[in-house]
N, C-alpha and C positions, 0 to 999 in steps of 0.2 A: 561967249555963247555956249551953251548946253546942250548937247544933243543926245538925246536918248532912244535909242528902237524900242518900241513896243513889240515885246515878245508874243511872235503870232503862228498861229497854223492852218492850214485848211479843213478846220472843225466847227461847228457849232463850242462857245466855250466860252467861261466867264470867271473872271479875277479881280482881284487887289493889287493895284498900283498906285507907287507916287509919282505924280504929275505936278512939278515942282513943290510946290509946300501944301498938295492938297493930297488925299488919302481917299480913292475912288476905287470902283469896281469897276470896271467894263467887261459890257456884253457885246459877243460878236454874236449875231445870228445870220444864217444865210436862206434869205427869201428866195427861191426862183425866179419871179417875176419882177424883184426888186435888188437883188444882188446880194452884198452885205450889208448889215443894219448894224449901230452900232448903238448899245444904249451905255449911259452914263450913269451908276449910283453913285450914293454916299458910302460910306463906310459901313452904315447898319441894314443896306438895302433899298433904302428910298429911292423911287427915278428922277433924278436929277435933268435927262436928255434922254426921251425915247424914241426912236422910228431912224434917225440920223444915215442917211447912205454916205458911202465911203466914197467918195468924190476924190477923184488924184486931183491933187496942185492946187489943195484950197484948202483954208482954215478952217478946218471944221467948227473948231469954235468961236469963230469972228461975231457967228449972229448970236453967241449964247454967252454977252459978259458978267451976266450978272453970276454964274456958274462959278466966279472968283477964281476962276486957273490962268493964272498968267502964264500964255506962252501960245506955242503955234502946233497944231493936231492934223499932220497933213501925210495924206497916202503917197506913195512915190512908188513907179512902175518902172522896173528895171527894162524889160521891154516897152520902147514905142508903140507896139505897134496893137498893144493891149491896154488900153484907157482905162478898163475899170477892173479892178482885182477880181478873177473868175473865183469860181468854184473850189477849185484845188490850184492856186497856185497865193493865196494868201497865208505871206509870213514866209513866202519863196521866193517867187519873182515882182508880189506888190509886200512892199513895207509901210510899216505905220510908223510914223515920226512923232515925237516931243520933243519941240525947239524953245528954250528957254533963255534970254538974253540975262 
């Protein structure tokens, strides 16, 4: 199995990553009212996955196979005792995982 962090901060911010054999962009934006959003392009900027909240302990992209990324996209919070990655402590104490078998 493969495990990868996604390199994160507590910023609005957007890049180029491989997620197993696929070549995407992820956008992190931080809503107030809705937390962190994450969206997914292609390589040339097309939305792939827009609106997506960062849910700890769950496949972000379970509901989205046709997206062809084999593997598992999951938040993980070093503290308990904070369920969903705040404002500033994403890329800190919440991390973003690529598990790839």
């Amino acid at each position: 199995m493969n495990i990868q962090e996604v390199p994160l901060s507590p910023n609005n911010q957007q890049f180029s990553i491989a997620l197993g054999d696929v070549n995407v962009q992820l956008k992190l934006v931080w809503r107030d009212a809705a937390w962190w959003i994450l969206d997914i392009l292609d390589s040339t900027g097309i939305a792939l996955l827009s609106g997506a909240p960062l849910v700890p302990g769950v496949n972000l992209l379970a509901q989205y196979p046709t997206l062809g990324i084999n593997g598992v996209l999951s938040v993980v919070s070093d503290d308990e005792s904070e369920e969903y990655p705040t404002k500033t402590n994403l890329g800190i104490d919440s991390h973003l995982y690529f598990l790839q078998e």
